[in-house]
N, C-alpha and C positions, 0 to 999 in steps of 0.2 A: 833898301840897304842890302848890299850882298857881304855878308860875311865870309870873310878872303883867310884863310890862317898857315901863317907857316909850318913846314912838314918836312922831313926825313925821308918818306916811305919809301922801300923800293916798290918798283913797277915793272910786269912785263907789259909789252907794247906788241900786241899783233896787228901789223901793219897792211892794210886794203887789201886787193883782189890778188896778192902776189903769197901772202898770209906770212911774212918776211916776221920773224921776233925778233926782237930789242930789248933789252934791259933798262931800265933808266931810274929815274930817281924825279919823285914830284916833293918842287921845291916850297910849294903851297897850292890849296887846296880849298876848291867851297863846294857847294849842291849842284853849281851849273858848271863847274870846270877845273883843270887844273892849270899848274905852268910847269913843264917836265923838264928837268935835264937830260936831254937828249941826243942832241949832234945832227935831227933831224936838217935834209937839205930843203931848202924854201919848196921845191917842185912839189914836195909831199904836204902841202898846204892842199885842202878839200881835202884830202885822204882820209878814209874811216879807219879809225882802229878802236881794236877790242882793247880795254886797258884792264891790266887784273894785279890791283891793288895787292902785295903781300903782309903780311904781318911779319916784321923783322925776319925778313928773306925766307917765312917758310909758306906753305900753303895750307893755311891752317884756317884763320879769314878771309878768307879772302871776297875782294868785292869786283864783279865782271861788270864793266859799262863798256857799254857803246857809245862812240864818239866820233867829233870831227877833229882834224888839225886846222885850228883856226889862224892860228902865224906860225910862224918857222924864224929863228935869228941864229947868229952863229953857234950854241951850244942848247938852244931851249928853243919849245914849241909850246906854244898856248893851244887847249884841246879844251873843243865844246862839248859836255856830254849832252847825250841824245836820247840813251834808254836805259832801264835797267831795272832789276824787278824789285819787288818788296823789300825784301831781305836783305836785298844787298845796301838797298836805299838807306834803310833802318842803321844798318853799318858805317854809313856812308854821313848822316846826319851824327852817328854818334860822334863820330872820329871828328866829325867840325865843329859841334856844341863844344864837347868837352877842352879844347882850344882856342875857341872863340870870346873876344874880350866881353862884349856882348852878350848874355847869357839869356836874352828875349830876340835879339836877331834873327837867330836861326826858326826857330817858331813862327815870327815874322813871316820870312818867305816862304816857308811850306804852307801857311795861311793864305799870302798873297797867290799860291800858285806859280813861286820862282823856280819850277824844279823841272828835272826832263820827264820824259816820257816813264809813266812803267810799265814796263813788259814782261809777261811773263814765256819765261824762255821754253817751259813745258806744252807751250800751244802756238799753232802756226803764226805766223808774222801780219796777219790779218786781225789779231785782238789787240794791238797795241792801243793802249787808251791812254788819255791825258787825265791826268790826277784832274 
């Protein structure tokens, strides 16, 4: 079961090899991904972006994943997350329990292993490990 919950947040979007930012707004939210209000165009589908979660527009919490744009439609883009490290994860799990109708779902997947990668961003891109 993927626990999916609807959301508010604003988001910046630093967009692939060109490192282009976007503002947007993720309109729900789980452990493996979100669906962003965006305006993204379809080409930007495979595109990596860094997404950095704010807390009511300041950068206070903020949580950095790395990710893919897995669809693109006319105002929204579905994005897979891919990495991200402890901390932000922990963030990342809070902000969907405490939403989520299901209050043993999210438990669930982190048990089954439904989550991205963690990485810790203080050491080369060679230790990325799988929970």
């Amino acid at each position: 079961m993927n626990c999916r919950v609807a959301t508010n947040l604003p988001v910046q979007m630093i967009l692939g090899s060109d490192r282009r930012t976007k503002l947007a707004e993720v309109r729900n939210l789980s452990l493996r991904g979100a669906l962003v209000n965006c305006g993204l165009r379809r080409e930007r589908v495979g595109s990596t972006v860094l997404l950095v979660l704010l807390d009511g527009g300041r950068q206070l919490n903020v949580i950095t994943i790395q990710a893919e744009v897995a669809n693109a439609a006319e105002h929204e883009c579905g994005v897979r997350f891919q990495s991200m490290d402890r901390n932000d994860f922990a963030l990342l799990q809070n902000i969907v329990a405490r939403h989520c109708d299901e209050p043993t779902a999210v438990r669930r997947e982190i048990h089954d292993g439904y989550i991205p990668h963690m990485h810790d961003w203080s050491v080369p891109d060679t230790t990325i490990a799988r929970r």
